[in-house]
C-alpha positions, 0 to 999 in steps of 0.5 A: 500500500502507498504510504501518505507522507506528511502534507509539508513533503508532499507538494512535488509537482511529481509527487504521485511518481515519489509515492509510487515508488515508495510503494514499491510500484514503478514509473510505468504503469502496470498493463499486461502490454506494458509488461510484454513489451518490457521484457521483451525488449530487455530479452532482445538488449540482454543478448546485445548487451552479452556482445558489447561486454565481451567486445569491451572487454576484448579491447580493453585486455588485448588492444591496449594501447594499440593506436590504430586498432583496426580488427578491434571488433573481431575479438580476435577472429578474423576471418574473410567472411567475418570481415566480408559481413563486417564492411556489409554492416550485418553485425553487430553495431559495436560502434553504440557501445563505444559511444555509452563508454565515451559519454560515461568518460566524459561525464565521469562522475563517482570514485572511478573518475576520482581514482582515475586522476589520482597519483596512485593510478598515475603511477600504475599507469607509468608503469605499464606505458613504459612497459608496452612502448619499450621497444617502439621508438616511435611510442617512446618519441609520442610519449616524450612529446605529449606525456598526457596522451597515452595516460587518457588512452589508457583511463579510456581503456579502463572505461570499456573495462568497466562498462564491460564488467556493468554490461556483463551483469546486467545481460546475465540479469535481463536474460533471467528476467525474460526466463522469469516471465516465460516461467510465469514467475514475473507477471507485473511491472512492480514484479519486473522492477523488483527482480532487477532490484534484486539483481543490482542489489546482490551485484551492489559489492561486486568490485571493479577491477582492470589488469592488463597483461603486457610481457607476460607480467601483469599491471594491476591498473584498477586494482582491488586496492582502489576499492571501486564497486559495480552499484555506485561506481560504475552502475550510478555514473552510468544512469547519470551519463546514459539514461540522464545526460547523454550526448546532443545528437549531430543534425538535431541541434546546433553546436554552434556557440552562439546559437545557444541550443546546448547548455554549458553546464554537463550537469544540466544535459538532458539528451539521454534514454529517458528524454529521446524522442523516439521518431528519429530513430533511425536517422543518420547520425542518431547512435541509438539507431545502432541499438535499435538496429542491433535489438532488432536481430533478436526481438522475442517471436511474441514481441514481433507479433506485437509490433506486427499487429501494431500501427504500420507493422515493422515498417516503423520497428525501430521506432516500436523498439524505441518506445518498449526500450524507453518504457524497460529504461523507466523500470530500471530507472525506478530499480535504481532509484529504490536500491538507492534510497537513503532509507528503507521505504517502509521506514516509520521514522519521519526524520528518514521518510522526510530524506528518502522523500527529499531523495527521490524528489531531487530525481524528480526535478530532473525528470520533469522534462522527460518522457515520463507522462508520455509512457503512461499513456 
Protein backbone atom coordinates (compact mmCIF):
# COMPACT_ATOMS: atom_id res chain seq x y z
CA UNK A 1 0.00 0.00 0.00
CA UNK A 2 1.33 3.67 -0.74
CA UNK A 3 2.21 5.30 2.42
CA UNK A 4 0.74 9.33 2.80
CA UNK A 5 3.93 11.40 3.66
CA UNK A 6 3.23 14.37 5.84
CA UNK A 7 1.46 17.48 3.57
CA UNK A 8 4.51 19.59 4.31
CA UNK A 9 6.60 16.89 1.89
CA UNK A 10 4.18 16.33 -0.32
CA UNK A 11 3.80 19.42 -2.77
CA UNK A 12 6.06 17.92 -5.53
CA UNK A 13 4.83 18.50 -8.88
CA UNK A 14 5.62 14.67 -9.48
CA UNK A 15 4.54 13.85 -6.09
CA UNK A 16 2.44 10.82 -7.40
CA UNK A 17 5.62 9.26 -9.12
CA UNK A 18 7.54 9.70 -5.46
CA UNK A 19 4.55 7.56 -3.52
CA UNK A 20 4.96 5.14 -6.44
CA UNK A 21 7.79 4.42 -5.90
CA UNK A 22 7.77 4.43 -2.02
CA UNK A 23 5.27 1.84 -2.59
CA UNK A 24 7.46 -0.36 -4.27
CA UNK A 25 5.47 0.48 -7.95
CA UNK A 26 7.27 1.51 -10.98
CA UNK A 27 7.23 4.70 -13.47
CA UNK A 28 5.38 2.80 -15.85
CA UNK A 29 2.10 1.58 -15.13
CA UNK A 30 1.05 -1.75 -14.66
CA UNK A 31 -0.54 -3.43 -18.20
CA UNK A 32 -0.07 -6.57 -19.44
CA UNK A 33 1.04 -4.76 -22.62
CA UNK A 34 3.48 -2.81 -20.85
CA UNK A 35 4.58 -5.83 -19.25
CA UNK A 36 5.13 -7.71 -22.58
CA UNK A 37 6.85 -5.40 -24.16
CA UNK A 38 9.45 -4.61 -21.44
CA UNK A 39 10.68 -7.92 -21.03
CA UNK A 40 10.72 -8.31 -24.40
CA UNK A 41 12.73 -5.91 -25.44
CA UNK A 42 15.06 -6.44 -22.25
CA UNK A 43 15.16 -10.38 -23.56
CA UNK A 44 16.47 -8.83 -27.02
CA UNK A 45 19.13 -5.81 -25.12
CA UNK A 46 20.44 -8.65 -22.88
CA UNK A 47 21.54 -10.64 -25.76
CA UNK A 48 23.42 -7.32 -27.01
CA UNK A 49 24.44 -6.45 -24.27
CA UNK A 50 26.37 -10.03 -23.61
CA UNK A 51 28.01 -8.90 -27.45
CA UNK A 52 29.20 -5.49 -26.06
CA UNK A 53 30.60 -6.88 -22.72
CA UNK A 54 32.54 -9.23 -24.46
CA UNK A 55 33.97 -6.73 -27.50
CA UNK A 56 34.52 -4.26 -24.40
CA UNK A 57 36.41 -6.30 -22.56
CA UNK A 58 38.39 -7.94 -25.51
CA UNK A 59 39.53 -4.26 -26.36
CA UNK A 60 40.48 -3.23 -23.01
CA UNK A 61 42.61 -6.67 -22.41
CA UNK A 62 44.29 -7.16 -25.62
CA UNK A 63 44.40 -3.87 -27.65
CA UNK A 64 45.88 -1.72 -25.09
CA UNK A 65 47.40 0.87 -26.19
CA UNK A 66 47.11 -0.17 -29.72
CA UNK A 67 46.65 3.32 -31.55
CA UNK A 68 45.11 2.08 -34.50
CA UNK A 69 43.22 -0.96 -33.71
CA UNK A 70 41.71 -1.73 -36.98
CA UNK A 71 40.13 -5.62 -36.44
CA UNK A 72 39.16 -4.42 -32.66
CA UNK A 73 35.67 -5.54 -33.33
CA UNK A 74 36.55 -9.11 -34.14
CA UNK A 75 37.65 -10.31 -30.83
CA UNK A 76 40.41 -11.76 -32.24
CA UNK A 77 38.69 -13.94 -35.01
CA UNK A 78 39.45 -12.51 -38.10
CA UNK A 79 38.29 -14.32 -40.93
CA UNK A 80 37.38 -13.40 -44.61
CA UNK A 81 33.58 -13.79 -44.13
CA UNK A 82 33.67 -12.16 -40.98
CA UNK A 83 35.39 -9.44 -42.45
CA UNK A 84 33.10 -9.60 -45.57
CA UNK A 85 29.81 -9.43 -43.07
CA UNK A 86 31.73 -6.60 -41.32
CA UNK A 87 32.16 -3.95 -44.41
CA UNK A 88 28.35 -5.18 -45.27
CA UNK A 89 27.46 -3.76 -41.89
CA UNK A 90 25.33 -7.01 -40.97
CA UNK A 91 26.72 -7.29 -37.49
CA UNK A 92 26.96 -6.33 -34.56
CA UNK A 93 26.96 -2.32 -34.09
CA UNK A 94 29.59 -2.04 -31.61
CA UNK A 95 30.20 1.31 -32.55
CA UNK A 96 26.93 2.16 -29.89
CA UNK A 97 28.88 0.73 -27.17
CA UNK A 98 31.71 2.62 -27.65
CA UNK A 99 29.68 5.69 -27.66
CA UNK A 100 27.98 4.69 -23.99
CA UNK A 101 31.62 4.30 -22.99
CA UNK A 102 32.98 7.64 -24.12
CA UNK A 103 29.52 9.57 -22.77
CA UNK A 104 30.45 7.85 -19.06
CA UNK A 105 34.48 9.21 -19.55
CA UNK A 106 33.12 12.36 -20.03
CA UNK A 107 30.83 12.78 -17.83
CA UNK A 108 32.58 10.97 -15.39
CA UNK A 109 31.48 11.02 -12.01
CA UNK A 110 31.76 8.67 -8.67
CA UNK A 111 35.11 7.17 -7.30
CA UNK A 112 36.06 5.81 -10.56
CA UNK A 113 36.88 9.23 -12.17
CA UNK A 114 38.29 10.30 -8.99
CA UNK A 115 40.58 7.37 -8.68
CA UNK A 116 41.31 7.70 -12.24
CA UNK A 117 43.01 11.03 -11.63
CA UNK A 118 44.84 10.03 -8.51
CA UNK A 119 48.67 9.67 -8.29
CA UNK A 120 48.38 6.02 -7.24
CA UNK A 121 46.57 5.39 -10.74
CA UNK A 122 49.35 7.60 -12.38
CA UNK A 123 51.94 5.71 -11.09
CA UNK A 124 50.23 2.47 -12.27
CA UNK A 125 49.56 3.82 -15.38
CA UNK A 126 53.59 4.87 -15.87
CA UNK A 127 54.36 1.68 -15.22
CA UNK A 128 52.52 -0.30 -17.89
CA UNK A 129 53.15 2.65 -20.52
CA UNK A 130 56.93 2.41 -20.10
CA UNK A 131 56.29 -1.49 -20.44
CA UNK A 132 54.46 -1.52 -23.53
CA UNK A 133 56.31 1.29 -25.76
CA UNK A 134 59.89 -0.20 -24.56
CA UNK A 135 60.77 -1.39 -27.75
CA UNK A 136 58.59 1.17 -30.13
CA UNK A 137 60.67 4.00 -30.65
CA UNK A 138 58.04 5.94 -32.31
CA UNK A 139 55.63 5.26 -28.64
CA UNK A 140 58.57 6.44 -26.88
CA UNK A 141 59.16 9.96 -29.42
CA UNK A 142 54.85 10.31 -28.84
CA UNK A 143 55.04 9.76 -25.42
CA UNK A 144 58.06 12.06 -24.98
CA UNK A 145 56.24 14.86 -26.86
CA UNK A 146 52.58 14.54 -25.39
CA UNK A 147 53.15 12.86 -21.96
CA UNK A 148 49.49 13.37 -21.02
CA UNK A 149 48.05 11.43 -24.32
CA UNK A 150 48.96 8.00 -23.96
CA UNK A 151 47.54 8.48 -19.80
CA UNK A 152 43.99 9.34 -21.31
CA UNK A 153 44.07 6.44 -23.62
CA UNK A 154 44.83 4.06 -21.04
CA UNK A 155 41.88 5.96 -18.46
CA UNK A 156 39.63 5.31 -21.53
CA UNK A 157 40.63 1.67 -21.91
CA UNK A 158 39.59 1.34 -18.27
CA UNK A 159 36.10 2.57 -19.17
CA UNK A 160 35.44 -0.18 -21.53
CA UNK A 161 36.74 -2.48 -18.91
CA UNK A 162 34.38 -1.16 -16.56
CA UNK A 163 31.32 -0.80 -18.78
CA UNK A 164 32.03 -4.16 -19.69
CA UNK A 165 32.10 -5.65 -16.26
CA UNK A 166 28.49 -3.28 -15.73
CA UNK A 167 27.14 -4.78 -19.02
CA UNK A 168 28.08 -8.23 -18.21
CA UNK A 169 25.74 -8.38 -15.23
CA UNK A 170 23.20 -6.67 -16.48
CA UNK A 171 22.78 -9.16 -19.79
CA UNK A 172 23.03 -12.23 -17.31
CA UNK A 173 20.31 -10.36 -15.25
CA UNK A 174 17.76 -9.17 -18.32
CA UNK A 175 18.05 -12.59 -19.55
CA UNK A 176 16.86 -14.44 -16.46
CA UNK A 177 14.44 -11.78 -16.05
CA UNK A 178 12.95 -12.89 -19.52
CA UNK A 179 13.21 -16.84 -18.09
CA UNK A 180 11.16 -15.23 -15.18
CA UNK A 181 8.45 -14.37 -17.30
CA UNK A 182 8.35 -17.03 -19.57
CA UNK A 183 8.27 -19.39 -16.42
CA UNK A 184 5.07 -17.13 -15.48
CA UNK A 185 7.19 -16.05 -12.42
CA UNK A 186 7.25 -12.40 -13.43
CA UNK A 187 3.84 -11.22 -14.37
CA UNK A 188 3.67 -7.25 -13.41
CA UNK A 189 5.52 -4.38 -13.87
CA UNK A 190 6.42 -3.97 -9.99
CA UNK A 191 7.47 -7.91 -10.03
CA UNK A 192 9.92 -6.61 -13.25
CA UNK A 193 11.08 -3.52 -11.27
CA UNK A 194 11.73 -5.93 -8.00
CA UNK A 195 13.56 -8.71 -10.00
CA UNK A 196 16.05 -6.02 -11.20
CA UNK A 197 16.42 -4.56 -7.93
CA UNK A 198 17.30 -7.67 -6.59
CA UNK A 199 19.64 -8.03 -9.19
CA UNK A 200 21.71 -4.62 -8.85
CA UNK A 201 21.47 -5.35 -5.39
CA UNK A 202 23.25 -8.98 -4.98
CA UNK A 203 25.80 -7.34 -7.93
CA UNK A 204 25.83 -3.81 -5.44
CA UNK A 205 29.51 -5.17 -3.93
CA UNK A 206 30.91 -6.59 -6.70
CA UNK A 207 34.17 -4.86 -7.04
CA UNK A 208 35.81 -3.26 -10.28
CA UNK A 209 38.93 -4.14 -11.37
CA UNK A 210 41.04 -3.97 -14.69
CA UNK A 211 44.83 -5.82 -15.02
CA UNK A 212 46.20 -5.75 -18.12
CA UNK A 213 48.82 -8.17 -19.38
CA UNK A 214 51.99 -6.85 -21.40
CA UNK A 215 55.22 -9.29 -21.37
CA UNK A 216 53.89 -11.96 -19.86
CA UNK A 217 53.54 -9.87 -16.48
CA UNK A 218 50.55 -8.25 -15.46
CA UNK A 219 49.66 -4.44 -14.10
CA UNK A 220 47.04 -4.01 -11.95
CA UNK A 221 45.86 -0.54 -13.31
CA UNK A 222 42.09 -0.89 -11.33
CA UNK A 223 43.30 -2.70 -8.62
CA UNK A 224 41.03 -4.32 -5.79
CA UNK A 225 43.12 -1.69 -3.52
CA UNK A 226 41.14 1.20 -5.09
CA UNK A 227 38.03 -0.18 -3.59
CA UNK A 228 35.75 0.63 -6.65
CA UNK A 229 32.36 -1.43 -6.82
CA UNK A 230 29.61 -2.10 -9.67
CA UNK A 231 26.50 -0.14 -7.92
CA UNK A 232 27.94 3.35 -7.14
CA UNK A 233 30.90 3.36 -9.12
CA UNK A 234 30.23 2.30 -12.16
CA UNK A 235 26.32 1.33 -12.43
CA UNK A 236 25.38 5.27 -10.63
CA UNK A 237 27.69 7.09 -13.07
CA UNK A 238 26.28 5.02 -15.92
CA UNK A 239 22.25 6.16 -15.25
CA UNK A 240 23.57 9.58 -14.61
CA UNK A 241 25.61 9.52 -18.41
CA UNK A 242 23.40 7.35 -20.42
CA UNK A 243 19.94 7.44 -19.16
CA UNK A 244 20.00 11.45 -17.86
CA UNK A 245 22.63 13.20 -19.72
CA UNK A 246 23.91 11.80 -22.83
CA UNK A 247 25.26 13.46 -25.66
CA UNK A 248 23.19 16.35 -28.06
CA UNK A 249 22.96 14.39 -31.38
CA UNK A 250 24.78 15.73 -34.56
CA UNK A 251 21.95 17.22 -37.01
CA UNK A 252 19.01 17.54 -34.05
CA UNK A 253 20.52 20.78 -32.84
CA UNK A 254 23.45 23.27 -33.31
CA UNK A 255 26.92 23.13 -31.73
CA UNK A 256 27.28 26.31 -32.75
CA UNK A 257 28.07 28.51 -29.54
CA UNK A 258 26.43 31.36 -30.45
CA UNK A 259 23.22 29.58 -31.03
CA UNK A 260 22.79 28.50 -27.52
CA UNK A 261 20.88 25.23 -28.15
CA UNK A 262 23.40 23.19 -25.83
CA UNK A 263 23.64 24.10 -22.01
CA UNK A 264 27.19 24.99 -20.88
CA UNK A 265 26.76 23.32 -17.83
CA UNK A 266 27.20 18.83 -18.44
CA UNK A 267 25.01 18.63 -15.46
CA UNK A 268 22.09 20.19 -16.88
CA UNK A 269 22.11 17.95 -20.29
CA UNK A 270 19.06 16.23 -20.63
CA UNK A 271 19.74 14.23 -24.02
CA UNK A 272 19.56 10.70 -22.72
CA UNK A 273 17.46 7.35 -22.68
CA UNK A 274 14.79 8.81 -20.86
CA UNK A 275 14.05 12.10 -22.54
CA UNK A 276 14.68 10.98 -26.51
CA UNK A 277 12.19 11.40 -28.60
CA UNK A 278 11.74 8.01 -30.21
CA UNK A 279 10.82 9.29 -34.09
CA UNK A 280 14.10 9.96 -35.02
CA UNK A 281 15.29 6.79 -34.57
CA UNK A 282 16.53 5.56 -37.46
CA UNK A 283 18.17 8.86 -38.85
CA UNK A 284 21.77 9.02 -39.56
CA UNK A 285 23.79 10.12 -37.12
CA UNK A 286 21.48 9.16 -34.40
CA UNK A 287 23.57 6.48 -32.08
CA UNK A 288 20.60 4.87 -30.54
CA UNK A 289 19.76 3.96 -34.40
CA UNK A 290 22.70 1.39 -33.65
CA UNK A 291 20.96 -0.09 -30.76
CA UNK A 292 17.63 -0.27 -32.22
CA UNK A 293 19.11 -1.97 -35.25
CA UNK A 294 21.29 -4.44 -33.25
CA UNK A 295 17.91 -5.29 -30.94
CA UNK A 296 16.12 -5.71 -33.74
CA UNK A 297 18.07 -9.40 -34.64
CA UNK A 298 16.93 -10.70 -31.66
CA UNK A 299 13.14 -9.45 -30.59
CA UNK A 300 11.45 -12.49 -28.84
CA UNK A 301 8.50 -14.01 -31.60
CA UNK A 302 5.76 -12.50 -29.11
CA UNK A 303 7.33 -9.16 -29.45
CA UNK A 304 7.18 -9.43 -33.15
CA UNK A 305 3.83 -10.12 -33.30
CA UNK A 306 3.12 -7.47 -31.28
CA UNK A 307 4.84 -4.90 -33.24
CA UNK A 308 3.40 -6.53 -36.47
CA UNK A 309 -0.14 -6.12 -35.06
CA UNK A 310 0.62 -2.60 -34.42
CA UNK A 311 0.36 0.53 -36.40
CA UNK A 312 2.44 0.33 -39.55
CA UNK A 313 3.77 -3.41 -38.67
CA UNK A 314 7.61 -3.30 -38.88
CA UNK A 315 7.63 -0.78 -41.21
CA UNK A 316 8.33 1.66 -38.31
CA UNK A 317 10.10 -1.13 -35.86
CA UNK A 318 12.88 0.64 -34.95
CA UNK A 319 10.66 3.32 -33.59
CA UNK A 320 8.45 0.48 -31.72
CA UNK A 321 11.81 -0.77 -30.33
CA UNK A 322 12.35 2.56 -29.14
CA UNK A 323 9.08 3.04 -27.47
CA UNK A 324 9.40 -0.60 -25.38
CA UNK A 325 13.06 0.07 -24.92
CA UNK A 326 12.30 3.90 -23.16
CA UNK A 327 9.43 2.22 -21.12
CA UNK A 328 12.16 -1.03 -19.93
CA UNK A 329 14.57 2.09 -19.22
CA UNK A 330 11.97 3.76 -16.97
CA UNK A 331 11.51 0.26 -14.95
CA UNK A 332 15.33 0.18 -14.47
CA UNK A 333 15.40 3.71 -13.50
CA UNK A 334 12.70 3.21 -10.67
CA UNK A 335 15.04 -0.39 -9.70
CA UNK A 336 17.92 2.08 -9.18
CA UNK A 337 16.40 4.68 -7.55
CA UNK A 338 14.66 2.32 -4.74
CA UNK A 339 18.12 0.36 -4.31
CA UNK A 340 19.36 3.77 -3.63
CA UNK A 341 17.17 5.14 -1.44
CA UNK A 342 18.96 6.51 1.90
CA UNK A 343 16.25 4.71 3.90
CA UNK A 344 14.26 1.58 3.82
CA UNK A 345 10.79 2.64 2.12
CA UNK A 346 8.69 1.23 4.55
CA UNK A 347 10.56 3.17 7.41
CA UNK A 348 8.37 4.57 10.06
CA UNK A 349 10.73 7.15 11.20
CA UNK A 350 9.64 10.81 9.92
CA UNK A 351 13.01 12.11 10.01
CA UNK A 352 14.05 9.02 7.38
CA UNK A 353 11.00 9.37 5.40
CA UNK A 354 11.29 13.07 5.13
CA UNK A 355 15.40 12.07 3.47
CA UNK A 356 14.24 9.46 1.41
CA UNK A 357 11.35 11.89 0.03
CA UNK A 358 13.83 14.58 -0.35
CA UNK A 359 15.92 11.96 -2.30
CA UNK A 360 13.54 10.89 -4.90
CA UNK A 361 12.17 14.46 -5.01
CA UNK A 362 15.68 15.76 -6.29
CA UNK A 363 15.50 12.87 -9.22
CA UNK A 364 12.15 14.09 -9.99
CA UNK A 365 13.26 17.59 -10.56
CA UNK A 366 15.35 16.30 -13.47
CA UNK A 367 12.52 14.08 -14.55
CA UNK A 368 10.01 16.61 -15.01
CA UNK A 369 11.18 17.40 -18.78
CA UNK A 370 11.43 13.67 -19.71
CA UNK A 371 9.03 11.39 -21.41
CA UNK A 372 7.87 10.30 -18.04
CA UNK A 373 4.00 11.31 -18.72
CA UNK A 374 4.36 10.03 -22.29
CA UNK A 375 4.85 6.37 -21.25
CA UNK A 376 1.89 6.49 -19.23
CA UNK A 377 -0.39 6.74 -21.78
Amino acid sequence: MTKTLPLATAAHPLEPFIQKLLGAEALLPDSETNVLEVVGILKSYGVVLDAYSKNLIYIADHQFLVLFPFFKYFNGQVTLPRLLRHWWHDRINFEYAEYCMKTMLWHGGGQMDTYLDSDDFLQRCGAAIAAKIKSNPAMRGLHGLFPDFLPEQVRQLAYYSALGQFWRVMSDLFIDLSDAYDAGRVTTIPEVVAFIKAGLVAAAANPITYAVEIGGKPYDLLPKSAGLTFLMDVAVPYVEAVFFRGTPFLGTVSYNAQANQISVDQGRFDYGALYADPLPIGGAGIPPTLLMQDMRHFLPDYLTAFYESQGRGLDDVRVKICQSFQKSMFCVTSASLQGLLPHPADTTQAAEQAANHEFLAAWMDRLATSRLEVVQL
